[in-house]
FISE-920898 format. One record per atom (N, C-alpha, C, CB): x, y, z; residue in three letters. Coordinates in steps of 0.02 Angstrom, whole numbers, padded with zeros to 5 digits, always signed. Each point is the difference from the previous one (the first is absolute). Glycine has a CB too. Layout:
N
XYZALA ...
This chain:
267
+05769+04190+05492UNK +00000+00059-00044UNK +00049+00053+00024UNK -00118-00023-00028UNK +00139+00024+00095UNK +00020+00075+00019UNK +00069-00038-00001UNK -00102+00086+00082UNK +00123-00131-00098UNK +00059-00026+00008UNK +00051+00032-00065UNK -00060-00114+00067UNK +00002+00145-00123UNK +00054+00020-00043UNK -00017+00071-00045UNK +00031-00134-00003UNK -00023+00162+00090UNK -00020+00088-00013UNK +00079+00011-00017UNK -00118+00049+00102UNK +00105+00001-00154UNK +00105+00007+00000UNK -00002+00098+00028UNK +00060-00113-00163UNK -00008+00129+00180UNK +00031+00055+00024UNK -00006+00041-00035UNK +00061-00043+00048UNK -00095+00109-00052UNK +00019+00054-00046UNK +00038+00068+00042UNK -00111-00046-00081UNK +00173+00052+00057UNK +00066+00058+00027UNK -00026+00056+00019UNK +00083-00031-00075UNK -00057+00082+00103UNK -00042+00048+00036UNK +00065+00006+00048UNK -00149-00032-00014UNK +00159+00114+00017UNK +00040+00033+00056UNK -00031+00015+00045UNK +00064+00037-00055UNK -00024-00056+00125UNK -00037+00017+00051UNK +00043+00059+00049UNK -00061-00128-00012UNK +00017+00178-00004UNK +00020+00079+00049UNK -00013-00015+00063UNK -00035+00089-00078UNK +00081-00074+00119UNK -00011+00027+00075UNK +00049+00067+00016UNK -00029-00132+00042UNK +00027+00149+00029UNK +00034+00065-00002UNK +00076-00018-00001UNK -00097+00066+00064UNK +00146-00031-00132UNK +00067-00015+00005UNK +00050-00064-00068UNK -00054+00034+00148UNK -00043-00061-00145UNK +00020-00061-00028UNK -00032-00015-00058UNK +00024-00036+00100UNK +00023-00019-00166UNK -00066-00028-00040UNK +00046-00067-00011UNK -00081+00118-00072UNK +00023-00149+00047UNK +00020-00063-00007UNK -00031-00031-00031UNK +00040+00001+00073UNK -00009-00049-00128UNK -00046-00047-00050UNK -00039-00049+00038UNK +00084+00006-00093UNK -00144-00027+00060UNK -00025-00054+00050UNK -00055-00027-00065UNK +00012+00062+00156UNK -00020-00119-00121UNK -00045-00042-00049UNK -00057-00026+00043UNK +00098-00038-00081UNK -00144+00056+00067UNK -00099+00009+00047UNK -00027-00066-00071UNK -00043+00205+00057UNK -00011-00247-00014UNK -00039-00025-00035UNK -00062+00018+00005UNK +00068-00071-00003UNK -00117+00087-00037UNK -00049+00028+00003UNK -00070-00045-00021UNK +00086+00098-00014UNK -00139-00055+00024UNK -00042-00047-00016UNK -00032+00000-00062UNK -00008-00002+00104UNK -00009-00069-00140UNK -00007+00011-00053UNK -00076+00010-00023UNK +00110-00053-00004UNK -00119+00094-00044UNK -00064+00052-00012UNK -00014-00017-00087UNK +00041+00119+00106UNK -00117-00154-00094UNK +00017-00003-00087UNK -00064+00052-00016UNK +00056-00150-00033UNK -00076+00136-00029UNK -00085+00020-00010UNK -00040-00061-00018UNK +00025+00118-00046UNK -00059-00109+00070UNK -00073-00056-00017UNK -00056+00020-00046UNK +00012-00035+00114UNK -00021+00044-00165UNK -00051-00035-00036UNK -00061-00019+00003UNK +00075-00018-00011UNK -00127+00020+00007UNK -00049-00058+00019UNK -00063+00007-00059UNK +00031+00003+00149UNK -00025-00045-00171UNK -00024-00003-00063UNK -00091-00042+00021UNK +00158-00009-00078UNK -00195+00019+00055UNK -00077-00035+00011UNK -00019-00014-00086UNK -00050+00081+00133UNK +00065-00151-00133UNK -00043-00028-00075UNK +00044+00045-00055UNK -00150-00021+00051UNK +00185+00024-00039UNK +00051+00021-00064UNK +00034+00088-00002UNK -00089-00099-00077UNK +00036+00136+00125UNK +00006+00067+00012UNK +00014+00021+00062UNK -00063+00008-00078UNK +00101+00056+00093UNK +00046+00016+00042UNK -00043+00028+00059UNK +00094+00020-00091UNK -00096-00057+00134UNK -00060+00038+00061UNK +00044+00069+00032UNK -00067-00139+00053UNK +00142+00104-00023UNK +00031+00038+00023UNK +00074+00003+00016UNK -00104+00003+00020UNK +00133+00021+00003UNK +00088+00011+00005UNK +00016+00028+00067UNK +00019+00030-00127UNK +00004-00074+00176UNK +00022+00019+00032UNK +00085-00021+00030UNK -00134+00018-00005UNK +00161+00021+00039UNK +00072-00029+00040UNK -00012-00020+00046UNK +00065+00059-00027UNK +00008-00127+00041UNK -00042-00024+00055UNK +00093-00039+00006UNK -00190-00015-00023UNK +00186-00009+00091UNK +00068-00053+00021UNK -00007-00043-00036UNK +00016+00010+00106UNK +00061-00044-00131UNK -00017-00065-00046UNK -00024-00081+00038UNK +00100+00068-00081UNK -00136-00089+00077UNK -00033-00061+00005UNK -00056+00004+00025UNK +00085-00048+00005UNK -00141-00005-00027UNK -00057-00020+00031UNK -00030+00041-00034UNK +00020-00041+00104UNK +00000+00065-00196UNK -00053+00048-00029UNK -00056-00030-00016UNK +00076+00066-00041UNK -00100-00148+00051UNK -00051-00010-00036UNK -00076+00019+00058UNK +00087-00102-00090UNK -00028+00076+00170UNK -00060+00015+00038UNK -00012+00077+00007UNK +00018-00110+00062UNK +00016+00162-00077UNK -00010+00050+00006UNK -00039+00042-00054UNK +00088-00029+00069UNK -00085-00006-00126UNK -00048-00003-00047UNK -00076-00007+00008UNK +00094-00036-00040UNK -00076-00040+00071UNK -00083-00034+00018UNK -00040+00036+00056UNK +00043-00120-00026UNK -00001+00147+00071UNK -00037+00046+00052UNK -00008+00051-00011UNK +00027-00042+00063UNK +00009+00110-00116UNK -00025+00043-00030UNK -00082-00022-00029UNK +00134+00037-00020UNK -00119-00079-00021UNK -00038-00016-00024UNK -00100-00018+00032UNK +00144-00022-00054UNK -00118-00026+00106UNK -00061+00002+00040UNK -00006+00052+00040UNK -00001-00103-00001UNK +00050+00144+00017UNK -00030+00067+00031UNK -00040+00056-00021UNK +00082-00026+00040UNK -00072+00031-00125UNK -00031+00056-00034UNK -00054-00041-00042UNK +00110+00088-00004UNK -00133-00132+00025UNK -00053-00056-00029UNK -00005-00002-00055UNK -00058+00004+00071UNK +00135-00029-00096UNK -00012-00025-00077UNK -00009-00060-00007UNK +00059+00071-00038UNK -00042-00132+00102UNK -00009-00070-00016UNK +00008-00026+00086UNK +00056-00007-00151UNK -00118-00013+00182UNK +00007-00022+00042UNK -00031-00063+00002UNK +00023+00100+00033UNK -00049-00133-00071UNK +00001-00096-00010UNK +00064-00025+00043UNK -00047-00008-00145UNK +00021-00041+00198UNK +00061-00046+00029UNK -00006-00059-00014UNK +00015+00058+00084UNK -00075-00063-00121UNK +00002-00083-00007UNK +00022-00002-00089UNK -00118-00044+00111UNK +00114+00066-00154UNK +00034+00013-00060UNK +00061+00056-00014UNK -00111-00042-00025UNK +00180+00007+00012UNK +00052+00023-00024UNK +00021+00039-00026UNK -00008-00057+00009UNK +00026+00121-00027UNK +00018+00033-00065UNK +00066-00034-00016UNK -00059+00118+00020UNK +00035-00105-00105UNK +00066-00021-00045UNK +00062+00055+00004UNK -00085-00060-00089UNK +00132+00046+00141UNK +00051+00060-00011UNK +00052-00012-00037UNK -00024+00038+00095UNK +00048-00003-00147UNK +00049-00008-00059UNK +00059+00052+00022UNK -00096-00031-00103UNK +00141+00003+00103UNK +00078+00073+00014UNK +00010+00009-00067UNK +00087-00034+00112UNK -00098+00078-00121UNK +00027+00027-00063UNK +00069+00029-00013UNK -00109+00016-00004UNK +00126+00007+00054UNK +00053+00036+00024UNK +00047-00018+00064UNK -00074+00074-00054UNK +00126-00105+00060UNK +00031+00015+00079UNK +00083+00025-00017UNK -00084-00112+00077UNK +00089+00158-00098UNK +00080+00019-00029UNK +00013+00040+00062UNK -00002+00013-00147UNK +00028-00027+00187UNK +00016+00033+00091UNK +00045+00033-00026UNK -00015-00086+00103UNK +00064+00087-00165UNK +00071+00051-00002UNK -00021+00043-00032UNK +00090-00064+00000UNK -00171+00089+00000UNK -00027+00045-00035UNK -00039+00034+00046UNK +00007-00057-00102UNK -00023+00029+00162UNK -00052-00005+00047UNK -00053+00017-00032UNK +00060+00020+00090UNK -00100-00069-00120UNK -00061-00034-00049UNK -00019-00036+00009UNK +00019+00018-00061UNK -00080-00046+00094UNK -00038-00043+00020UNK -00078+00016-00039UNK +00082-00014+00118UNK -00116-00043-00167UNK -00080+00020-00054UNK -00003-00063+00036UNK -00009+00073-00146UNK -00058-00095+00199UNK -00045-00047-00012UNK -00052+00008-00017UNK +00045-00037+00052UNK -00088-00009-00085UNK -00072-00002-00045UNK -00035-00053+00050UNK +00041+00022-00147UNK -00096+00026+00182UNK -00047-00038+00020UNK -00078-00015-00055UNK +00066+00050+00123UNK -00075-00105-00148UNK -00038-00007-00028UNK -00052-00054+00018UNK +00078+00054-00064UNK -00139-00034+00073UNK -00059-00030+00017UNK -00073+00014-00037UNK +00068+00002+00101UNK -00114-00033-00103UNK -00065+00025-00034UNK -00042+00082+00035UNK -00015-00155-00023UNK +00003+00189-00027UNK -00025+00065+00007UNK -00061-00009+00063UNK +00030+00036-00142UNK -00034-00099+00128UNK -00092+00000+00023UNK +00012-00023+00075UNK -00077-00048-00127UNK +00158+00052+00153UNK +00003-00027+00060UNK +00033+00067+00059UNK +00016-00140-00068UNK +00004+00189+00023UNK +00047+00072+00022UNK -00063+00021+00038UNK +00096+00046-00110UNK -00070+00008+00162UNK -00029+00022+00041UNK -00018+00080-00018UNK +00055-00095+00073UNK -00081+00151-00023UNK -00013+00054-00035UNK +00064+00040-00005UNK -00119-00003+00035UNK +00183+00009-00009UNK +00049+00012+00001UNK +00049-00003-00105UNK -00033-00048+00171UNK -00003+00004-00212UNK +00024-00023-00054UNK -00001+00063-00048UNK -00036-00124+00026UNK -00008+00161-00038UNK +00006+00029-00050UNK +00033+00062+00032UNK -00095-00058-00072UNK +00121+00082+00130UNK +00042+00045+00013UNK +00075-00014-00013UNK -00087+00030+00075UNK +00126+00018-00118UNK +00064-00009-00004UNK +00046+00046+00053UNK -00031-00034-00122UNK +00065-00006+00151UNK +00041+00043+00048UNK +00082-00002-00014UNK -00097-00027+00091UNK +00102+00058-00161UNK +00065+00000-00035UNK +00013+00048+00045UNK -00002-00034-00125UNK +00046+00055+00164UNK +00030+00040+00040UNK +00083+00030-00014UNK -00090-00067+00072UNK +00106-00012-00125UNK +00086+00037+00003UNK +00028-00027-00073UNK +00036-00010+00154UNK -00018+00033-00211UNK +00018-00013-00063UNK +00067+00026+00007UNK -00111+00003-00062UNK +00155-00039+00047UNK +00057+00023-00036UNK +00042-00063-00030UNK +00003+00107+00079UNK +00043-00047-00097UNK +00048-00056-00061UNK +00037-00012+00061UNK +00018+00047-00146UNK +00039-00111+00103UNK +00034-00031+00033UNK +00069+00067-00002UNK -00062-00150-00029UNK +00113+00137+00075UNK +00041+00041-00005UNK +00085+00008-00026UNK -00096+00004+00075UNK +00109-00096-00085UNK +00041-00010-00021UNK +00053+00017+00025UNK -00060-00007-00064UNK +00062+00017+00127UNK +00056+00026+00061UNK +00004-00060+00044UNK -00031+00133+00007UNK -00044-00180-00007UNK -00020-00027+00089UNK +00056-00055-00005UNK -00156+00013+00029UNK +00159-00020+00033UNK +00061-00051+00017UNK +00077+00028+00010UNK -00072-00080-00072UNK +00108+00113+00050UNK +00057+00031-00017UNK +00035+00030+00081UNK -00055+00031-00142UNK +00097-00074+00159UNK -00014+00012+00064UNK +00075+00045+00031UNK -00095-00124+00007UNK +00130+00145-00053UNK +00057+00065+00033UNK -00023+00049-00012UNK +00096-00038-00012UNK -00075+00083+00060UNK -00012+00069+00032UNK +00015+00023-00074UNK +00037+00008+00149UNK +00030-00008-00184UNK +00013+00031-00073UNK -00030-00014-00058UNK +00087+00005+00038UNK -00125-00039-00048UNK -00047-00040-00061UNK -00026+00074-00025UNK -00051-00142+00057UNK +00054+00125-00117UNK -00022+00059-00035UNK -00089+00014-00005UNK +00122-00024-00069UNK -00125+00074+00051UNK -00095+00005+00010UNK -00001+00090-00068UNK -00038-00061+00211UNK -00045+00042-00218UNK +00001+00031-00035UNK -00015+00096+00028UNK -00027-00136-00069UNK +00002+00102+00133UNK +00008+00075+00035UNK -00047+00055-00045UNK +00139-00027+00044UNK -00177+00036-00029UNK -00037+00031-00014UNK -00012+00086+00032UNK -00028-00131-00024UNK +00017+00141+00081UNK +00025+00058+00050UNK +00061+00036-00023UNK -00044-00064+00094UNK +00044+00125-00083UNK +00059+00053-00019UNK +00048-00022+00072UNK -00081+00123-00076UNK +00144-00124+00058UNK +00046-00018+00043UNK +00056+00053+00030UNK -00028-00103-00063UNK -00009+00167+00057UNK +00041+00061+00026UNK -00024+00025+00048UNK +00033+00027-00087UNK -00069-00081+00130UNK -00017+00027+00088UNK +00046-00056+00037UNK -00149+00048-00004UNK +00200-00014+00028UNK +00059-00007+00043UNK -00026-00003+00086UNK +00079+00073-00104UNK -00087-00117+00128UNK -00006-00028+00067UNK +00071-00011+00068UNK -00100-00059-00090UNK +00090+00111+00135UNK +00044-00012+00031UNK -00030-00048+00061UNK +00061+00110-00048UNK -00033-00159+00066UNK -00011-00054+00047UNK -00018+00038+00072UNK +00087-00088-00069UNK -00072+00132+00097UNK -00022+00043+00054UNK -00070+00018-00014UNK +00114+00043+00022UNK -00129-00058-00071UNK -00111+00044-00013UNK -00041-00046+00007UNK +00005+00082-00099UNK +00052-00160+00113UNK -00073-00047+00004UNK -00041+00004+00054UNK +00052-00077-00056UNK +00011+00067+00131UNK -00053-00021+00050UNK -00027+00048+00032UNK +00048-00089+00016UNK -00048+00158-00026UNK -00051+00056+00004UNK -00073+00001-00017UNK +00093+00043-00019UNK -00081-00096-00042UNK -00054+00002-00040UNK -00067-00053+00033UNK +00097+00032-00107UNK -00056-00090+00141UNK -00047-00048+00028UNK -00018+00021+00072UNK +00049-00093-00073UNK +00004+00143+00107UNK -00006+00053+00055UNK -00076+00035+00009UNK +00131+00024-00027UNK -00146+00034-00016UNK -00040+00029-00034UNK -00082-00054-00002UNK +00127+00068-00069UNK -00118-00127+00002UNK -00043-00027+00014UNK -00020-00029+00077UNK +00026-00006-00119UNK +00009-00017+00152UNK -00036-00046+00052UNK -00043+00070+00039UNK +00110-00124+00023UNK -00067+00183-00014UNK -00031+00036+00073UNK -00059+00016-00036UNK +00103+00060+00078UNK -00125-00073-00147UNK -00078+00009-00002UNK -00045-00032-00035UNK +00030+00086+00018UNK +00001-00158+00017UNK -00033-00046-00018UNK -00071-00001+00051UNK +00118-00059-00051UNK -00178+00083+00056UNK -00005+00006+00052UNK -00055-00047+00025UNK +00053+00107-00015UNK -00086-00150-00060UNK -00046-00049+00000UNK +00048-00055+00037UNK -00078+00038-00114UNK +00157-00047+00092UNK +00032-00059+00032UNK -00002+00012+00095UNK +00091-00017-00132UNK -00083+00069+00125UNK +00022+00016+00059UNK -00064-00015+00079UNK +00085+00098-00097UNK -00136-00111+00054UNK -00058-00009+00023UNK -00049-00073-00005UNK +00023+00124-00023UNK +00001-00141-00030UNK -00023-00091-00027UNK +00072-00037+00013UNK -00098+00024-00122UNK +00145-00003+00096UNK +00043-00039-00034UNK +00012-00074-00052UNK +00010+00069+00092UNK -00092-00030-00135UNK -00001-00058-00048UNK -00038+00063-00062UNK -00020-00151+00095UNK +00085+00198-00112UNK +00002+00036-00059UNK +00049-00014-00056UNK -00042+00074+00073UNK +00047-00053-00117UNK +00071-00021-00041UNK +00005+00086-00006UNK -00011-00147-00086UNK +00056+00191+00055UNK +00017+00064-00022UNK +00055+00015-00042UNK -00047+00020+00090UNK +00001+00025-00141UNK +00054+00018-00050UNK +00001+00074-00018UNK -00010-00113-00047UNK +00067+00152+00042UNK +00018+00061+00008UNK +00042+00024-00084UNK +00007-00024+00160UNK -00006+00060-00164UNK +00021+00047-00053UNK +00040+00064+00010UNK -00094-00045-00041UNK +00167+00040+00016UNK +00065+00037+00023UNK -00015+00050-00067UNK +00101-00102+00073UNK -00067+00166-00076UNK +00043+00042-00044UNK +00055-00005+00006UNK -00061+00062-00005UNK +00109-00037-00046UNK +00064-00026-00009UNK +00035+00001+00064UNK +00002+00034-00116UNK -00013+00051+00162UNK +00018+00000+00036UNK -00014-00030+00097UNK +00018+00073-00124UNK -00068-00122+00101UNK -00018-00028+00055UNK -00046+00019+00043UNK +00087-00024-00016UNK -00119+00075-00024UNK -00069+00033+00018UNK -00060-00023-00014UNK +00054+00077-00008UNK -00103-00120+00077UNK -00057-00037-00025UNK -00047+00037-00040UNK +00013-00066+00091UNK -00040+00031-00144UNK -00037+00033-00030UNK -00071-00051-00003UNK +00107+00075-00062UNK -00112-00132+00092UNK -00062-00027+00004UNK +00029-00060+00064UNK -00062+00030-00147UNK +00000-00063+00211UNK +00005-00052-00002UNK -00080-00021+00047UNK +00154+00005-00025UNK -00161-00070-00008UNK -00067-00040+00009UNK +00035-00051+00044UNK -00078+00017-00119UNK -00008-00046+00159UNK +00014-00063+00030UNK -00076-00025-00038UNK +00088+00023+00135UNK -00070-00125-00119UNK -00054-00026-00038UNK +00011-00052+00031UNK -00015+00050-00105UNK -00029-00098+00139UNK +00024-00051+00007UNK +00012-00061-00060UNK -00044+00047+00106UNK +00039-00027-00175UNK +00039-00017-00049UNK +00063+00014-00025UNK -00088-00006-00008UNK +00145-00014+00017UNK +00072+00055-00040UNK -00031+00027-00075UNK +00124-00087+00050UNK -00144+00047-00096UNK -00009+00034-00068UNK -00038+00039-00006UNK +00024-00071-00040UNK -00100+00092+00092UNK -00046+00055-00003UNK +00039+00064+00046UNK -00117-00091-00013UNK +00173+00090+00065UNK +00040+00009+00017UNK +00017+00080-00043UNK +00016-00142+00039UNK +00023+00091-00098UNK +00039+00024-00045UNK -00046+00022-00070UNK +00101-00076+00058UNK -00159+00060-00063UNK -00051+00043-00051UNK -00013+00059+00031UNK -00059-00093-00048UNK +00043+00096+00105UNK -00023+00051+00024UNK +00045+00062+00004UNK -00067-00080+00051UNK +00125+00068-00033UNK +00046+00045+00011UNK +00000+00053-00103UNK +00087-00112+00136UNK -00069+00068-00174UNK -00014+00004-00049UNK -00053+00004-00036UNK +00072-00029+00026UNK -00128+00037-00002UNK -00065+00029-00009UNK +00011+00075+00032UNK -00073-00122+00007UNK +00077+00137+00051UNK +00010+00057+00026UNK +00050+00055-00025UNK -00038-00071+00080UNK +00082+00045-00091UNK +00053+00055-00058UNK -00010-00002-00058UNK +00085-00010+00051UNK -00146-00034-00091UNK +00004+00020-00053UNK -00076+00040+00001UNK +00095-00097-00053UNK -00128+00115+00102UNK -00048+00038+00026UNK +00054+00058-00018UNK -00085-00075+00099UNK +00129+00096-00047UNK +00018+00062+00005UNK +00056+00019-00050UNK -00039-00007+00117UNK +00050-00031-00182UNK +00063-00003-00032UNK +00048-00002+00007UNK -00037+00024-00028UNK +00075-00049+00082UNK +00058-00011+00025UNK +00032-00075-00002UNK -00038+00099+00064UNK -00003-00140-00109UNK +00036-00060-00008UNK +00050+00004-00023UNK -00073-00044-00006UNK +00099+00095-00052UNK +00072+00008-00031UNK +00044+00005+00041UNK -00033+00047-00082UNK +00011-00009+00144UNK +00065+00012+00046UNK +00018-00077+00038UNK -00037+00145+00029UNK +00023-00169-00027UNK +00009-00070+00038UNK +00055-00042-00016UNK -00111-00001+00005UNK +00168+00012+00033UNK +00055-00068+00000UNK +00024-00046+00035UNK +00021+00055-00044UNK -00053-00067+00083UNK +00011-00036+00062UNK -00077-00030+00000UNK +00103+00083+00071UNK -00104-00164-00065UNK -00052-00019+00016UNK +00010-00050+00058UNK -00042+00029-00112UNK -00005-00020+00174UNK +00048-00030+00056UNK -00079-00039+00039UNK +00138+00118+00021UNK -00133-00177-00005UNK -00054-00042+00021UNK +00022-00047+00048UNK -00053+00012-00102UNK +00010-00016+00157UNK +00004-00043+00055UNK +00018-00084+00004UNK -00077+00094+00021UNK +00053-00121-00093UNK -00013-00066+00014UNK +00046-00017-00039UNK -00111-00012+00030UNK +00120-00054-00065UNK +00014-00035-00036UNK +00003+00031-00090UNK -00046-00081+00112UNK +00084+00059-00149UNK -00003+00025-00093UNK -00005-00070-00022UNK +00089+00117-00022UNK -00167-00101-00011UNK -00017-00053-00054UNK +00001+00035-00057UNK -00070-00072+00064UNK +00051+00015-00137UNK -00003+00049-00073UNK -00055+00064-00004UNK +00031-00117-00064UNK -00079+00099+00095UNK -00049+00072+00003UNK +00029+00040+00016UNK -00085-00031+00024UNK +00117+00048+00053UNK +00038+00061+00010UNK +00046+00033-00039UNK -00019-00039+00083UNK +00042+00001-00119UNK +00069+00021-00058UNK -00042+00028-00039UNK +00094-00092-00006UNK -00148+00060-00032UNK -00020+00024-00051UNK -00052+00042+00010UNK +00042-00085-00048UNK -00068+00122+00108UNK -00019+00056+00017UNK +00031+00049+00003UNK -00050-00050+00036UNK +00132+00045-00008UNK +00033+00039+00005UNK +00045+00012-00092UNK -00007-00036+00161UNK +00011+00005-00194UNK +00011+00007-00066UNK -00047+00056-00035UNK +00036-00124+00006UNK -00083+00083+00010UNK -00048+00054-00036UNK -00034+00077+00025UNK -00023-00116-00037UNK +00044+00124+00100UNK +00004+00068+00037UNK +00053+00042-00035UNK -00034-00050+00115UNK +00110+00022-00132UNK +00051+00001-00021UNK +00025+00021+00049UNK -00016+00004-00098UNK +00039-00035+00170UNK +00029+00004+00051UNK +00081-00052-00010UNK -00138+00032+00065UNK +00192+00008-00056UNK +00069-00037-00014UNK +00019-00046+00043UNK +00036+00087-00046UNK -00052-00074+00115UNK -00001-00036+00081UNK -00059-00017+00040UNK +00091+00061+00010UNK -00075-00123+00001UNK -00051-00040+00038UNK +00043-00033+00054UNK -00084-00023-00102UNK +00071+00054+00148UNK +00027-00030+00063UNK -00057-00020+00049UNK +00108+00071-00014UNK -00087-00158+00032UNK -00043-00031+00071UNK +00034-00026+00055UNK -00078-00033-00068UNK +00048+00038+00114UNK +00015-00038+00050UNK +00005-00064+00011UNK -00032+00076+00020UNK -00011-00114-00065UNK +00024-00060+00003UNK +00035-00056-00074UNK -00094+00031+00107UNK +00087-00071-00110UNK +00032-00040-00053UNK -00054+00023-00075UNK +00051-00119+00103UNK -00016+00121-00170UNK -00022-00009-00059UNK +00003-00062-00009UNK +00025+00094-00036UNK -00070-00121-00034UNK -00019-00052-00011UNK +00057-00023-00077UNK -00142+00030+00071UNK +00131-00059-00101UNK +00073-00026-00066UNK -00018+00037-00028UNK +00032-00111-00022UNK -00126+00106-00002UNK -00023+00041-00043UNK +00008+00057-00012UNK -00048-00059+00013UNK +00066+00092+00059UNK -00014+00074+00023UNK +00068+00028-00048UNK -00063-00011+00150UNK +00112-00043-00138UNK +00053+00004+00011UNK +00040+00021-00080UNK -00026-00085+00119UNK -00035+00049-00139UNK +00037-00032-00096UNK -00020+00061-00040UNK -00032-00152-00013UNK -00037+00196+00046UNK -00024+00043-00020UNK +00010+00077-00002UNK -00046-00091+00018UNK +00081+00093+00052UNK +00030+00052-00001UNK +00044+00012-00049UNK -00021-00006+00096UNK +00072-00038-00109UNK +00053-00025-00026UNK -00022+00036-00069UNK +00032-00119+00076UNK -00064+00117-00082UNK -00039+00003-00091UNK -00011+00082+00005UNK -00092-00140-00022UNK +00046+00143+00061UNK -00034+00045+00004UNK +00052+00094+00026UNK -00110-00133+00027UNK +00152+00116-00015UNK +00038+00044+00031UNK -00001+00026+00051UNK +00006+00007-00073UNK -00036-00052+00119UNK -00028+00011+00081UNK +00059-00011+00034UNK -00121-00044-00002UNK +00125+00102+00063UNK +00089-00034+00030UNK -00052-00015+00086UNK +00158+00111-00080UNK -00149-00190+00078UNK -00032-00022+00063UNK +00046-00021+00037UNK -00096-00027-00040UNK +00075+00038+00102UNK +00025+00016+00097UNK -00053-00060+00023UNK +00024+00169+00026UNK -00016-00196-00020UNK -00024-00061+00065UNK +00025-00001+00069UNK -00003-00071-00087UNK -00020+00064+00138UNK +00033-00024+00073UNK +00024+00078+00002UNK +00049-00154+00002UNK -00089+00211+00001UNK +00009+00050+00042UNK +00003+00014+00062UNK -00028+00012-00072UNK +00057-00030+00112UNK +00001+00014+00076UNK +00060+00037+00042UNK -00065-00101-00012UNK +00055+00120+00069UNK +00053+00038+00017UNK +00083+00014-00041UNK -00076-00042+00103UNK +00036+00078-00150UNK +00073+00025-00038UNK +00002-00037-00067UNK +00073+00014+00114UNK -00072-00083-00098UNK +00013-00041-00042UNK -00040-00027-00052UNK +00057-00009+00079UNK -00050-00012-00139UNK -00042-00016-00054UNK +00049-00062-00047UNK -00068+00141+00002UNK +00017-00168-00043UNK +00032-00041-00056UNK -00011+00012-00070UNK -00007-00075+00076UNK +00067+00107-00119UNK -00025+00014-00074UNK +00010-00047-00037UNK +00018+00100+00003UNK -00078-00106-00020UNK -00020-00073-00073UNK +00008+00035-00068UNK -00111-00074+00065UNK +00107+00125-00081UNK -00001+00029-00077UNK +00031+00080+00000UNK -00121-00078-00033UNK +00167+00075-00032UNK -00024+00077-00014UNK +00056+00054+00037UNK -00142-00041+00001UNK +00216-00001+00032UNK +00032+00018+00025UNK +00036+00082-00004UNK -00013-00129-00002UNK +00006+00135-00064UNK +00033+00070-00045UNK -00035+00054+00036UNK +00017-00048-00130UNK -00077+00033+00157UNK -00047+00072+00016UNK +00000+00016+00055UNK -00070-00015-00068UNK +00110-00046+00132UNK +00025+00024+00076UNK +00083+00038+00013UNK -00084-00114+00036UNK +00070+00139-00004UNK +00087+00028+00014UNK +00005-00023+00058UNK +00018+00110-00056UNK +00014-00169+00063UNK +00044-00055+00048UNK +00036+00046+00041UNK +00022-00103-00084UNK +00010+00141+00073UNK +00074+00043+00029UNK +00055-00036+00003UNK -00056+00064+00070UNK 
């Protein structure tokens, strides 16, 4: 399978320097999971092995834990250049566990009609106002800032953290969780406590960018999402759409832009 991850373009900043480069990333679809014809739940997840990851959702929230009888699983769906994955687990009512009549729809959306598209210039529908101008000197202040108060990491070192910039690089929120996505609710729970979510342009997180993070940060209406570590295709296809200008591989100085190039000032 990983034999035919393809490259998506992305400049890579360091101090002095940029340079085109082509990163393969990992691929991120959504899953589906349908029980007897109806939608239990939706989640993202790495591509392959969705059926076992299905079936163990599944016996974990005790909708079907029979090992000696089968469920009928039907794909309804596997369009990966959509990242779309529907399987239908279907079995008799009289065999579901107490877990069945809870729905744990967690994530609905449309498709985006961007995913896959893999140059930095691909057009998107951009959604975000595109008149916040980024000078490349405000990033690594910004991950500066977060770490010295990180202070759950600093003490476990098994936190994730996500922080919240003003234009001018002034924190205006940051949480630790040892979840990244509760992470990043929280921060955004807390400013929209004190009304200051509007001010927020910079969204800057410790871990990894999957589609949740994007589309948390979409819907905050945050223009920048910068991490420390790698985005996912999905992350990737979405920004793209969405008018998110994403920074991956933040580290000393240096970063990688996947989307949204118009809204950094390179020098």
């Amino acid at each position: 399978m990983w034999n035919k991850l393809e490259p998506y373009e992305g400049i890579r900043v360091e101090p002095g320097s940029t340079d085109q480069v082509n990163d393969f990333l990992v691929p991120e679809v959504r899953l589906v999971i349908k029980v007897n014809g109806e939608i239990f739940t939706a989640t993202m997840c790495s591509l392959g092995n969705e059926e076992d990851l299905a079936r163990g959702l599944l016996y974990s929230e005790d909708v079907y834990r029979h090992r000696n009888i089968e469920p009928e699983i039907i794909i309804e769906s596997r369009d990966t250049s959509k990242g779309l994955i529907i399987l239908d687990f279907r079995f008799p009512t009289t065999l579901a566990g107490k877990g069945y009549s809870t729905s744990r729809n967690l994530l609905s959306v449309s498709s985006c009609g961007i995913c896959g598209q893999k140059e930095l210039t691909d057009p998107g529908t951009g959604s975000l106002s595109r008149d916040f101008i980024v000078d490349i000197s405000q990033i690594n202040p910004l991950f500066e800032h977060m770490r010295l108060q990180q202070e759950l990491f600093a003490k476990t070192g098994g936190s994730h953290a996500a922080a919240m910039f003003d234009r001018n690089g002034e924190l205006l929120a940051i949480r630790e969780d040892i979840g990244r996505h509760n992470a990043v609710d929280k921060c955004i729970g807390s400013l929209l406590r004190r009304g200051d979510l509007n001010k927020v342009k910079f969204l800057v997180v410790s871990s990894r960018v999957s589609y949740e993070i994007v589309a948390k940060c979409f819907i905050a209406g945050i223009p920048v999402l910068a991490a420390v570590s790698a985005p996912s295709s999905l992350a990737v296809d979405f920004c793209k759409e969405f008018g998110i200008t994403l920074l991956g591989f933040c580290r000393n100085g240096r970063f990688t832009l996947y989307s949204h190039p118009e809204r950094l000032n390179l020098g």
